[in-house]
ZAMAR-89845 format. One record per residue: z, x, y of N, C-alpha, C, O in turn; residue in one letter. Coordinates in steps of 0.1 Angstrom, whole numbers, plus 5000, padded with zeros to 4 digits. Each point is the difference from the previous one (the first is absolute). Example, Ala and Ser with C-alpha at 12.3 -4.5 7.8 and 13.67 -1.06 7.14 Angstrom:
REM ZAMAR-89845
507851324943500049915012500050095012500750105000a;498649865011500050095011500849925011500150055011s;
END
This chain:
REM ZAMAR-89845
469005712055500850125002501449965003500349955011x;500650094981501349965004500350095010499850125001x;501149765011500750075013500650084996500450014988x;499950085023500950165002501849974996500749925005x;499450144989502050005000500350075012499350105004x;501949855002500950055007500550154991500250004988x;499950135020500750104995500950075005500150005012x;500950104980501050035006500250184988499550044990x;501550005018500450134993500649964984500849904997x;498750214994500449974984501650024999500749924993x;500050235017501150044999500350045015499249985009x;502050084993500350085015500150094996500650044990x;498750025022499850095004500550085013500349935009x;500050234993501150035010499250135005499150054992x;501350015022499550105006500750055012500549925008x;499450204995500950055011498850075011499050064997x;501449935016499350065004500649985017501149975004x;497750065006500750035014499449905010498850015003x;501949875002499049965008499050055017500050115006x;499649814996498950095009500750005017500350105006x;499849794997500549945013501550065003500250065010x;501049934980501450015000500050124997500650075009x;498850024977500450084997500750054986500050114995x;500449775003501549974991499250004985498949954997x;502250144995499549984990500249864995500949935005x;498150024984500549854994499249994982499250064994x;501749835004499450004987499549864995500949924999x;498250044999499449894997499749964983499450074991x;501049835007499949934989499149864999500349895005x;498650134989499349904992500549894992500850044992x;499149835007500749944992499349884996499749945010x;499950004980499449874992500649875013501149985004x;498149964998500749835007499549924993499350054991x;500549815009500049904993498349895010499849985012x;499750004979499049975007500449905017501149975004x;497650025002500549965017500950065004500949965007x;499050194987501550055012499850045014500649965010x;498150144988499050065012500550094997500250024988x;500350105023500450095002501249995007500049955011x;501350114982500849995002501150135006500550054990x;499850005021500850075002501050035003500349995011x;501050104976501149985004501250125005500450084992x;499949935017501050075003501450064994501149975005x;498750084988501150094990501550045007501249984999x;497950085009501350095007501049925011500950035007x;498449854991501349925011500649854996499449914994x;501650075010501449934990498849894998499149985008x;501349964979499049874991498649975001499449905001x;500350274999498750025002498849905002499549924991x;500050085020499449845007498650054993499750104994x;499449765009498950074995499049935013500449915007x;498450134993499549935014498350034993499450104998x;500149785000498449954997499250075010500250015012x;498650054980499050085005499349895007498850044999x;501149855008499649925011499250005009500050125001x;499249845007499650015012501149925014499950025012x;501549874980500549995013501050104996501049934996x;499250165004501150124994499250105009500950085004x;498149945000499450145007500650015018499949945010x;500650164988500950015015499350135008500250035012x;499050064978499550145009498850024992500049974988x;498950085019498950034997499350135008498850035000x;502350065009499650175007500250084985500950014992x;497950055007499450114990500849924986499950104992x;500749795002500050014989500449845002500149955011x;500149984976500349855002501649984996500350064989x;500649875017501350014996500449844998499449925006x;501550054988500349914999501949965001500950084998x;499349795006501449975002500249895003499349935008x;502250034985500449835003501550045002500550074991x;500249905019501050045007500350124999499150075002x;502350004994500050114999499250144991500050125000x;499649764991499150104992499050055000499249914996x;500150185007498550075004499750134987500750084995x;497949895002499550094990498550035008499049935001x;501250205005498650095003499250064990500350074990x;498249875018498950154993499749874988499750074991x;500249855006499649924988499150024994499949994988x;498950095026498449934992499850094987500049944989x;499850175010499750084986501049944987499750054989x;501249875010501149964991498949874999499450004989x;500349925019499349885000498650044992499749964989x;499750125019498250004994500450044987499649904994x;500850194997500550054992500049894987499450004989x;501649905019500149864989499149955000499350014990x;500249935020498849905002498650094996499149924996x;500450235005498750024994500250044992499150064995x;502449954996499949994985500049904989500050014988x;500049855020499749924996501549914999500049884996x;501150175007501449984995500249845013499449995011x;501349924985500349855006501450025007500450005011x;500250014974501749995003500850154998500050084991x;500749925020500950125000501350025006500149965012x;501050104982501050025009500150155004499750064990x;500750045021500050095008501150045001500749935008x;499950164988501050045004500650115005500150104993x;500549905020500350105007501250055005500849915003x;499750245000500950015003500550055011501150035003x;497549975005500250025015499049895007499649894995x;500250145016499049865008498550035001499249935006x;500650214987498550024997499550074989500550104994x;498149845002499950104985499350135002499250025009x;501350074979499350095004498650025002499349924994x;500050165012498850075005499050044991498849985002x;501650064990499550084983499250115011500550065009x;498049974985499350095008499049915013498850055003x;501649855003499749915009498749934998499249965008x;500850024978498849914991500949904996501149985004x;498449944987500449884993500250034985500649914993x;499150215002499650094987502050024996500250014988x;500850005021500950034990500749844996500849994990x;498849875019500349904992499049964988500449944990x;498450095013499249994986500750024988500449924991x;499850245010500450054991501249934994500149984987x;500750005019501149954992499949844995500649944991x;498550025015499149864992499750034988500649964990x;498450155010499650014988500850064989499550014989x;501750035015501150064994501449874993500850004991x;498949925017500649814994499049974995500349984988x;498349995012499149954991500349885013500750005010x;498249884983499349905006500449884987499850034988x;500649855014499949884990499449895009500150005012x;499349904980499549855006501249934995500450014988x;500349915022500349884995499549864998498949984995x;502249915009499449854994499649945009499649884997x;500350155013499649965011497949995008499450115000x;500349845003498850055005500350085014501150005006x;497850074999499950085013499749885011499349904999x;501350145009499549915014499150095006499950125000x;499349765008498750085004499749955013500849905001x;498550105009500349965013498050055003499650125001x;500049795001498350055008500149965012500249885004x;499650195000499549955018499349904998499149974993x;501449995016498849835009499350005009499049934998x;501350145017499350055007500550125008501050055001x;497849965005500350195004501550035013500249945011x;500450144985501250015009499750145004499450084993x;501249965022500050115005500850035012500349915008x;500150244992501150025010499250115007499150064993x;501349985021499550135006501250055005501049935002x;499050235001500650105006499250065015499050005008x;502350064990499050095016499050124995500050054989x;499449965021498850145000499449924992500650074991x;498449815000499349934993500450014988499250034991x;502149965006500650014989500049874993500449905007x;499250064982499849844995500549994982500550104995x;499449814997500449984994499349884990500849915001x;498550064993500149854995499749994983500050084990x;499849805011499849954985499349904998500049915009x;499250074981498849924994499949964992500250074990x;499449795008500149944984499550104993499750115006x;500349884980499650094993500449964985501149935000x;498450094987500350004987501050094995500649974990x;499750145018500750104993500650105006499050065004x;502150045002500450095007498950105004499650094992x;499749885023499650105002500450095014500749935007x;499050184996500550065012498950095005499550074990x;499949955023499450045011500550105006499649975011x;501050114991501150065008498950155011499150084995x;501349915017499550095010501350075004500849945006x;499250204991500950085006499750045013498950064998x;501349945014499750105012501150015007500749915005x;499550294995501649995009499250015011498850015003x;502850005008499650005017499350145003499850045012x;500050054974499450155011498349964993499150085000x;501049834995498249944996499350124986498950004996x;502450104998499950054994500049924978500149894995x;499850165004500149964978499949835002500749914997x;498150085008499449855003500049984982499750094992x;500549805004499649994984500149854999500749935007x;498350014979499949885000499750014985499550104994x;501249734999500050014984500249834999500849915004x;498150094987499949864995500850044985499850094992x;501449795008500850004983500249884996500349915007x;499550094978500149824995501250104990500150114995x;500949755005501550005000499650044980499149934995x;501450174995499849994988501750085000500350105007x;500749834981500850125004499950134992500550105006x;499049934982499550115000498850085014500350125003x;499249864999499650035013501250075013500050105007x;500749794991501150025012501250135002500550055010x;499649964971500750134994499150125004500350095008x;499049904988498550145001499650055015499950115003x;499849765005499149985015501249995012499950075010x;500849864989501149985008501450035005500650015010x;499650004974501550015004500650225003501050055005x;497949994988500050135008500350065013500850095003x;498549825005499450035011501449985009500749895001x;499750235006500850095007500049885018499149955007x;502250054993500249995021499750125007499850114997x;500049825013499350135005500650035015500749905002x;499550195011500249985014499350125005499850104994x;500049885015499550065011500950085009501049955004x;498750184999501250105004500849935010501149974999x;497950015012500649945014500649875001500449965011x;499949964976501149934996500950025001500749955008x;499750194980501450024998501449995014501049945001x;498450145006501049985005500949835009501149985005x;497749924995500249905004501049934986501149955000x;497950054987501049994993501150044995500649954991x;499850185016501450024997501750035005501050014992x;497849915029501149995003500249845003500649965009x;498849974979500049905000501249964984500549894995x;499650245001500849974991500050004985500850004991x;497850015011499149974985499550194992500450115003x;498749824988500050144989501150094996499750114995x;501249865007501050134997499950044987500850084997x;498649894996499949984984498650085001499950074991x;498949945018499150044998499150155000500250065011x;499449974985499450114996498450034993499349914997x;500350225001498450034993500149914989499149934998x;502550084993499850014988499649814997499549974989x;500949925023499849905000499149925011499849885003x;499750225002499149935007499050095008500550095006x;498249884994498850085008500050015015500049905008x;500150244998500249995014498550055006499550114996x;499949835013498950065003500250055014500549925008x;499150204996499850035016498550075003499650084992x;499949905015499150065009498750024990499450115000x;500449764990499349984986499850094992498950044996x;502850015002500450104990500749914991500649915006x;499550094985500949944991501250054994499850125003x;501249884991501550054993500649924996500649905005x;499350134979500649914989500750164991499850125002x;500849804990500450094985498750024993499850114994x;499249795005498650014990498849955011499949935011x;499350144980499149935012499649864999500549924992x;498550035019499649844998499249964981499150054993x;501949855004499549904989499049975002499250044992x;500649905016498749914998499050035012500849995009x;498150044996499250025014500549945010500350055010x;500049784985500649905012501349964996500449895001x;500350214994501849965000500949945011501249964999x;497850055013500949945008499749835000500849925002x;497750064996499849865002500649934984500049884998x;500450224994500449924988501349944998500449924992x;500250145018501150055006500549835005500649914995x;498850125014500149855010499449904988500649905002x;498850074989499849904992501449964995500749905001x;499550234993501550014996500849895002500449914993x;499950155023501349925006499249865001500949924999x;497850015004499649894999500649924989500649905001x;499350164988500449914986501449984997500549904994x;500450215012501150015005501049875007500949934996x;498250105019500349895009499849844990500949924994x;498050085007499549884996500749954986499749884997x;500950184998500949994989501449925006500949984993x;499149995019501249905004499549844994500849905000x;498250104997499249855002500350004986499950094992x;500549775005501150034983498349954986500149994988x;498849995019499150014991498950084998499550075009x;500249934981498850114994498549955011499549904997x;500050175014499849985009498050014997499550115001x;499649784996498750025004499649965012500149895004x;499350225002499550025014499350165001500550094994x;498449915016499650105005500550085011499649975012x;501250144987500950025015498650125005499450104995x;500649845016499350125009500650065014500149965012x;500150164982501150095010499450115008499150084997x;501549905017499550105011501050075006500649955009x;499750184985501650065009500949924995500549925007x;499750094983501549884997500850085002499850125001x;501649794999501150075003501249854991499749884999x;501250194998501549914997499949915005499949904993x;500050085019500549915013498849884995500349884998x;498350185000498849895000499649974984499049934997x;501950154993499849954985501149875002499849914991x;500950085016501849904998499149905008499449944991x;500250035019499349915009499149934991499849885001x;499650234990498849924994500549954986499449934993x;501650115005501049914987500549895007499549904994x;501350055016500249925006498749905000500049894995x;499150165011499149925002499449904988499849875000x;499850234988500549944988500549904990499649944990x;501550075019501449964992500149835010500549904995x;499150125018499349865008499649964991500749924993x;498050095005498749934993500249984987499249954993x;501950105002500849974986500849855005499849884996x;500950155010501049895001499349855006500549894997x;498550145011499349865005499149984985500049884995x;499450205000499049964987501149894990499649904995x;502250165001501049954994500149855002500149914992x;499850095027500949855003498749914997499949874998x;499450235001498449864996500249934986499949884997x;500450274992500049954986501350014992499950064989x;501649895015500550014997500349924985499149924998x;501950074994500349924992500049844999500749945007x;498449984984499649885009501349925004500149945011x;500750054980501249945003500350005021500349915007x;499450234997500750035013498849995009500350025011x;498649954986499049985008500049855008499949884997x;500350185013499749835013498749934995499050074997x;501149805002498649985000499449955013500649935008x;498050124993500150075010498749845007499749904994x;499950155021499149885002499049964994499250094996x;500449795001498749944986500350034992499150054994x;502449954999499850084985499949874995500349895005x;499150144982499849874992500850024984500250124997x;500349784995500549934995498850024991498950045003x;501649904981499150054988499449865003498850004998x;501749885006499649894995498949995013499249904999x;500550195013499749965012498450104992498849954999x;501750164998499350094995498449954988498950054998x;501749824995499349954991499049895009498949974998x;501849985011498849945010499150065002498949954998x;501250185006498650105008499550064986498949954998x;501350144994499450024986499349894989500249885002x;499150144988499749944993500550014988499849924992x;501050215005500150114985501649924999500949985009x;499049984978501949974997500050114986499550114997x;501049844998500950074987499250034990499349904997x;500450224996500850125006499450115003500150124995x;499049835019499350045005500450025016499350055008x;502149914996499849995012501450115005501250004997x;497950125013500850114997501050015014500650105002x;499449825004501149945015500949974999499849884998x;501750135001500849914997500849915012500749904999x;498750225016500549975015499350105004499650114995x;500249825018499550085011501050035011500149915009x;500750224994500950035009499949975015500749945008x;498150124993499549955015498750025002499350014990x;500050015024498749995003500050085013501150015005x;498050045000500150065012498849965007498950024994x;501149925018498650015006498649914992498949985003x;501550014991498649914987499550174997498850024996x;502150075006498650124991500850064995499750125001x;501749854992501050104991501149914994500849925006x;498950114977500949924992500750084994499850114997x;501449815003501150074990500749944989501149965003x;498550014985500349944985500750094993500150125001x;500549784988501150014992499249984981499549895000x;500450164992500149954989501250024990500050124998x;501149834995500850074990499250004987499449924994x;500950225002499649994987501249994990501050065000x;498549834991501250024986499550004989498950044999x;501849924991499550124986499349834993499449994989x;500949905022499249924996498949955001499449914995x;500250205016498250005000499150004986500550084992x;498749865004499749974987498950125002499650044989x;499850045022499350124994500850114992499650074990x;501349945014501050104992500350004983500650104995x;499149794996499649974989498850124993499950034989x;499350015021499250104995499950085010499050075001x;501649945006499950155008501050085008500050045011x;501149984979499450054993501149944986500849925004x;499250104986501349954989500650105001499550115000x;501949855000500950155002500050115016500750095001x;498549885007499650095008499249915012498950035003x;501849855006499449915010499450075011500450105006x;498549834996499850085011499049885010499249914996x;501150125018498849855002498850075001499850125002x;499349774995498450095000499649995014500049905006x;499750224999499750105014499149845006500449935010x;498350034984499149875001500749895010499549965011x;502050014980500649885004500950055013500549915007x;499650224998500449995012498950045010500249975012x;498950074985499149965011499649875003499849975012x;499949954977500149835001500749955010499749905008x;501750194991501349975008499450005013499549905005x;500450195000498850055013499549905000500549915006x;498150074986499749955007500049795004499549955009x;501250004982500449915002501149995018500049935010x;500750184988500649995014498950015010499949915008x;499350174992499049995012499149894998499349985011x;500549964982499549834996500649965008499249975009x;502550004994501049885002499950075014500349915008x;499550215001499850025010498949975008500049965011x;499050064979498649975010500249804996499349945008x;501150024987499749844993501149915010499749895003x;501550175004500649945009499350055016500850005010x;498250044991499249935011499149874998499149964993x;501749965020499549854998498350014999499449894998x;499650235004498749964998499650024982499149964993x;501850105005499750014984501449944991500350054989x;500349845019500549874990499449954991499149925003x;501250094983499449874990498850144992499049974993x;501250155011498850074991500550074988501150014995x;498050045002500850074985499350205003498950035005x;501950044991500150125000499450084991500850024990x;497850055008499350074989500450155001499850045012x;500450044982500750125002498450124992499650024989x;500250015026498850064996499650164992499150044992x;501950015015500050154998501050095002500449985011x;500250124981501050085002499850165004499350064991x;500950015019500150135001501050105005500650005010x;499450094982501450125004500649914995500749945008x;499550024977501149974996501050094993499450074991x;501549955010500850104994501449914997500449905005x;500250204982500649974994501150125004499750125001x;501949825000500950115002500749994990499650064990x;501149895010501349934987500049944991498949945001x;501850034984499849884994500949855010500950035007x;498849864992500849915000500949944984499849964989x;500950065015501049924985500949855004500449985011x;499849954980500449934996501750045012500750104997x;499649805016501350055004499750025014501049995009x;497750044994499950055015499449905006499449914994x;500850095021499649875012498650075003500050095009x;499249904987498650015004500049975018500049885003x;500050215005499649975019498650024999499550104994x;499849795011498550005004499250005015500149895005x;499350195001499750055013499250005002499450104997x;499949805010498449985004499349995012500249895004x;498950205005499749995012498349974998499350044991x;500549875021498549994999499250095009499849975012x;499850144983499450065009498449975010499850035011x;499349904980498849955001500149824999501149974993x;498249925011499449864999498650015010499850055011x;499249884977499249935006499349924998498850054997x;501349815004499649884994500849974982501350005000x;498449994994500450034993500650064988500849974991x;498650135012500450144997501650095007500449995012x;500150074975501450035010500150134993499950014988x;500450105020501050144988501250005008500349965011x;500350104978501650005001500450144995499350054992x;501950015012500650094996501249974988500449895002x;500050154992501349974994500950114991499650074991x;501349925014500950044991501549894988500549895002x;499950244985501049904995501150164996499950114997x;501149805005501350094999501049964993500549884999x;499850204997501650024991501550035005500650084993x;500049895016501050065005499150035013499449915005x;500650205000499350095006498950114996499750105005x;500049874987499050084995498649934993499949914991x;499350155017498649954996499150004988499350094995x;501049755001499150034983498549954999499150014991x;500849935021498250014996499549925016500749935008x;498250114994499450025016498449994994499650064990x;499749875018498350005004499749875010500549915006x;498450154991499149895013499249894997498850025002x;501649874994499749864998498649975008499950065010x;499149854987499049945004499849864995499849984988x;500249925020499949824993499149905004499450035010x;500549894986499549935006500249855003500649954990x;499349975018500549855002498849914997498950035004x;501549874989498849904996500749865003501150015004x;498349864996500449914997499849954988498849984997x;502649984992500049984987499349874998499949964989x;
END
């Protein structure tokens, strides 16, 4: 299955309307960017119009809406502009504004849709970046307010609404589809609570607000212009702004978020947190060129001591480092002079999914084989499971190889492993071997 393209608006697109917080009318413009742009936002109305990245280190306010700013420049209220791109599937975008907030539409995500679907949608030449969790991250708030995320194959979200009067309690399991997100989500209306308003507005905010943009509930009466969308519009609500928020994190994000009372403040926390476990997973597998080599790493020629497999069989080309005797980190390059690529494919290379699990597990060979009790043995590779395949490999990429031993006993060993492309995971399972003497 060929990977995902990077995508972006066909044409620009333009719209007028009022924002929520300031008030001010504004007019916002859609515009095509060039792949790896992210999300781009630019300020129109002020001299050489600056533009400032939809970011997580750019987030400066998170009371009732998410804002962003890098010196003098500040753009409020992002999240519905954000979810809008990101659950319609869109990568690259430029934003353009002529005040410091966009408008409100009817306080859904439904009037940037619309003008999405009014530019159309193109793939470029680029592939999508993709980002899976590694392990589980989580933030809390007050009153048992929490937040987290979970490995996972694919966008999914958990979300628990409960306000402070214990009233329109609501709960909704959603797997990320973006037709789904047009239909299920991006409808779904802001909402406040009467005995708010006045806090928010001598705080400065809503002046822009009203029935016709947003749900006011008092004394579990409700007041809109229409009535409720959906039964649980308010918890769809808050997914909303999750996809929103989390749209600061510059990749297409698999993970399970499971939400209790979210708010701005604990969707940005849990992008941050994220965006951590992004950057430490980076310094591990960066480009090999820039990788330290790290303690025990071994050398191809050191490498052929402890293996028995040479040419062109032998799928190691270095070992980066080692951790503890129970976590390996290898290197293979692939080039177009691998002699499997002759038939696999002609015209269309691809490495066979087989030879990087090999990769696997020869690395967990050269892990379990440099303990001095199993010096001088040879490595039988017994069994594969949960192997999965993500990506093609081609001809061009540094194959990173990731191997933890989870289980040994006697001589029996399982191992975990993963192999990557950049940062992105092209094939993962659970190795089983065995040690003999040859």
């Amino acid at each position: 299955m060929p990977a995902p393209k990077q995508r972006t608006l066909a044409s620009p697109v333009a719209a007028q309307g009022t924002a929520l917080h300031t008030g001010s009318k504004v007019t916002i413009r859609f515009l095509p960017a060039p792949p790896d742009t992210g999300y781009l936002f630019r300020r129109v109305d002020l001299p050489d119009e600056p533009t400032l990245l939809a970011q997580i280190e750019n987030v400066r306010r998170t009371e009732r809406a998410t804002s962003l700013g890098e010196g003098s420049v500040k753009i409020h209220t992002v999240e519905h502009v954000l979810a809008a791109l990101r659950g319609c599937g869109i990568d690259n975008a430029v934003i353009e504004l002529d005040a410091n907030e966009p408008p409100i539409g009817d306080g859904s995500a439904q009037f940037f849709v619309d003008m999405i679907q009014k530019a159309g949608i193109i793939e470029q030449d680029k592939p999508a970046s993709f980002y899976e969790l590694r392990e589980p991250v989580w933030v809390e708030g007050p009153e048992g307010a929490h937040i987290a995320a979970w490995p996972c194959q694919q966008l999914r979200i958990s979300c628990t609404h409960a306000s402070h009067t214990k009233k329109f309690t609501q709960f909704l399991l959603w797997e990320y589809d973006s037709q789904r997100f047009v239909e299920e989500i991006a409808p779904a209306r802001t909402f406040v609570f009467f005995e708010e308003l006045e806090t928010l507005m001598q705080k400065g905010l809503i002046k822009g607000g009203s029935i016709e943009n947003a749900i006011i509930i008092r004394d579990g009466a409700i007041y809109a212009r229409e009535p409720l969308r959906f039964e649980d519009e308010f918890v769809r609500h808050k997914i909303l702004d999750i996809l929103g928020d989390l749209a600061l994190f510059p990749k297409r994000l698999k993970a399970h978020i499971v939400a209790a009372k979210p708010s701005h403040a604990l969707n940005v926390e849990l992008a941050k947190a994220i965006h951590r476990q992004h950057r430490e997973y980076l310094s591990r597998l960066m480009p090999v060129e820039l990788i330290p080599v790290g303690e025990g790493a071994l050398e191809v020629g050191e490498i052929l001591k402890i293996l028995p497999h040479r040419f062109p069989f032998l799928m190691i080309d270095r070992v980066l480092k080692f951790e503890e005797n129970t976590r390996a980190v290898g290197q293979k390059a692939v080039t177009i002079n691998e002699p499997y690529f002759q038939g696999h494919f002609p015209g269309h290379p691809i490495m066979p999914g087989v030879l990087q699990i090999e990769a696997m597990a020869q690395l967990a060979s050269i892990l379990f084989l440099r303990q001095a009790q199993n010096a001088g043995k040879l490595g039988y590779f017994m069994s594969a499971d949960r192997v999965k395949f993500r990506r093609p490999v081609r001809p061009g990429d540094t194959l990173i190889i990731e191997v933890e031993l989870v289980r040994s006993r006697g001589s029996i060993a399982k191992a975990k492993g993963r192999c990557f492309v950049h940062d992105d995971v092209v094939c993962e399972g659970e190795l089983l071997f065995a040690l003999t003497a040859p």
